[in-house]
C-alpha positions as CSV (number, residue, x, y, z in Angstrom):
1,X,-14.5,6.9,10.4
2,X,-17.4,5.2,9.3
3,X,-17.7,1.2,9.0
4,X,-19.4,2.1,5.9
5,X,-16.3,3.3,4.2
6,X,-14.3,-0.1,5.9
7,X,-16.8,-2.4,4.7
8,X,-17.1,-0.7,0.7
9,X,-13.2,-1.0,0.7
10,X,-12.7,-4.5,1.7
11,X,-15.9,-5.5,-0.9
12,X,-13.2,-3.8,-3.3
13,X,-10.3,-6.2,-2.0
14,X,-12.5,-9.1,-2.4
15,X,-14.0,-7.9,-5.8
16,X,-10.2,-7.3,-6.7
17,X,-11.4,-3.9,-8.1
18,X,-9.0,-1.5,-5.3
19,X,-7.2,0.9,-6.4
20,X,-3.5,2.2,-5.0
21,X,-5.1,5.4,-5.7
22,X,-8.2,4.8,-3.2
23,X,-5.8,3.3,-0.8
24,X,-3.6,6.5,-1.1
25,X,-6.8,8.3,-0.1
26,X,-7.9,5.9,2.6
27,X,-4.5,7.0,4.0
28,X,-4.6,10.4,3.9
29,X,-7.9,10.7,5.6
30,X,-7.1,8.9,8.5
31,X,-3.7,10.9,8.9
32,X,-6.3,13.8,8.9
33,X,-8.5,12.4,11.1
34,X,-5.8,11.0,13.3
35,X,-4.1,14.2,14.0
36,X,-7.0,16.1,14.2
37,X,-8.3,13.3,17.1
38,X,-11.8,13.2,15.4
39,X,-14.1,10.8,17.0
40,X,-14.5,7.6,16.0
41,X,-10.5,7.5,14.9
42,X,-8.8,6.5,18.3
43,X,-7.7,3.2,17.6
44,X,-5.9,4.9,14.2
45,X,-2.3,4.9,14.6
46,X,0.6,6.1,12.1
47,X,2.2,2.8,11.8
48,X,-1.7,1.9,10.4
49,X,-1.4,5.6,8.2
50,X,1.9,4.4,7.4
51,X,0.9,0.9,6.3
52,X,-1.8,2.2,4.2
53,X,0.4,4.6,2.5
54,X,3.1,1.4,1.6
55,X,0.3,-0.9,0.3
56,X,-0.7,1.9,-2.3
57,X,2.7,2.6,-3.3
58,X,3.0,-0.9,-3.9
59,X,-0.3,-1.6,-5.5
60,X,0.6,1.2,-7.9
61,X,3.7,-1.1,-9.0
62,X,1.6,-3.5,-10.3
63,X,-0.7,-1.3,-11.7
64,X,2.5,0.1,-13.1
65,X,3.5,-3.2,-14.2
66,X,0.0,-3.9,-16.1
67,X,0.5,-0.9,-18.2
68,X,4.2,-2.0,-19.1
69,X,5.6,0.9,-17.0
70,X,6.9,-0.9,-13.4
71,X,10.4,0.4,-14.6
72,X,8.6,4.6,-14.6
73,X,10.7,6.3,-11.8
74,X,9.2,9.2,-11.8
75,X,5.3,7.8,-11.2
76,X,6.4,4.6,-9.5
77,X,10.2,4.2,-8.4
78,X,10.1,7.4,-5.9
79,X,8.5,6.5,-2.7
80,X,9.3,9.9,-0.9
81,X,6.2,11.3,-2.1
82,X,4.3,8.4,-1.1
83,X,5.1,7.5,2.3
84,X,6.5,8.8,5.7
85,X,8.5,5.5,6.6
86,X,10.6,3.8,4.2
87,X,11.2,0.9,6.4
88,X,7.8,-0.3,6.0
89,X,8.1,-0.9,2.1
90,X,11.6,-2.8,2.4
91,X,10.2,-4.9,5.0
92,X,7.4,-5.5,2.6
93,X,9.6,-6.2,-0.3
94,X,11.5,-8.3,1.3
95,X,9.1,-10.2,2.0
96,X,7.3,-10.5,-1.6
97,X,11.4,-11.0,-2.5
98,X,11.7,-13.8,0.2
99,X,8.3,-15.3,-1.6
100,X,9.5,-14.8,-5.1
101,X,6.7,-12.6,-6.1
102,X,9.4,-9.9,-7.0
103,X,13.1,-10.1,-7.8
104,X,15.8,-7.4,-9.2
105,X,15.0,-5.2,-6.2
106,X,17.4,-2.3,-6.3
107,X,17.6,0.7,-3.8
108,X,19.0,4.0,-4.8
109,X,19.9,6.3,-2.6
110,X,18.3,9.3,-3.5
111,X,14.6,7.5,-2.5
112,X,13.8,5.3,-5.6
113,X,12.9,1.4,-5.3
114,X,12.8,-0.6,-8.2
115,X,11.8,-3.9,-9.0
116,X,10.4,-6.6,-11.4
117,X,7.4,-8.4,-10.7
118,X,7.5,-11.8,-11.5
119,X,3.8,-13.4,-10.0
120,X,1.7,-10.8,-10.6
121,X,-1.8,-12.5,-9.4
122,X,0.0,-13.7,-6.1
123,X,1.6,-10.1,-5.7
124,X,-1.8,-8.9,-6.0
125,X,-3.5,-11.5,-3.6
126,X,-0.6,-11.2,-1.4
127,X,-1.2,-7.4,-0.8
128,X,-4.6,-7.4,-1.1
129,X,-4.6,-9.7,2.1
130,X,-2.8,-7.4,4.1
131,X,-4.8,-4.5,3.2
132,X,-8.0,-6.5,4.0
133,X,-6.0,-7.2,7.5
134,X,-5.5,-4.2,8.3
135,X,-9.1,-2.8,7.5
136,X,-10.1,-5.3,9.9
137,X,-7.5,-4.2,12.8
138,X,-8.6,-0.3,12.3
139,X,-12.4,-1.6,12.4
140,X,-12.0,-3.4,15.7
């Protein structure tokens, strides 16, 4: 993993220009890496992978919610196909709950998580802070 890759994502966080979808990707290649033990990726865990994959999925909410779709199941109510541990994102909405950033949260069983957004620019900071955190871990 480069520090060139680190650095051009958090000047996206701090531009406010990242993407779910670049995070999503972020992800991915360290899973890749990870597993495959390439150099420079041995202070990658998959509770970082697994972080990564819940800050996109929630990202994507609010890119959902700019669009007037945060209520679309199918591209962003299902997080099965976005993450390996659903823990991670009711922990995380929880905690935007316990903040009022997001209310009306409902889980259904068969792996979709909705919710309303009700401070978008504070959601956004709010996650954009902890992606920028974590950058910052992986890059130590």
């Amino acid at each position: 993993m480069s520090v060139k890759e680190i650095t051009e994502l958090l000047e996206k966080v701090n531009n406010d220009t990242l993407t779910s979808t670049e995070i999503a990707a972020f992800a991915g290649m360290l899973q890749e890496n990870m597993y495959k033990r390439s150099p420079g990726f041995e202070n990658v865990s998959k509770d970082d992978v697994q972080w990564f994959q819940t800050y996109s999925f929630v990202l994507n909410k609010l890119e959902l919610f700019y669009k007037g779709e945060i209520y679309d199941i199918k591209s962003g109510g299902d997080w099965r196909q976005a993450m390996d541990d659903v823990r991670k994102l009711k922990f995380l909405v929880d905690e935007l709950e316990e903040k009022k950033l997001v209310n009306e949260v409902t889980w259904f069983i068969d792996g979709i998580a909705l919710y309303n957004i009700t401070e978008p620019e504070m959601y956004k900071k709010q996650i954009f802070e902890k992606v920028r955190a974590s950058l910052e871990k992986i890059m130590d």
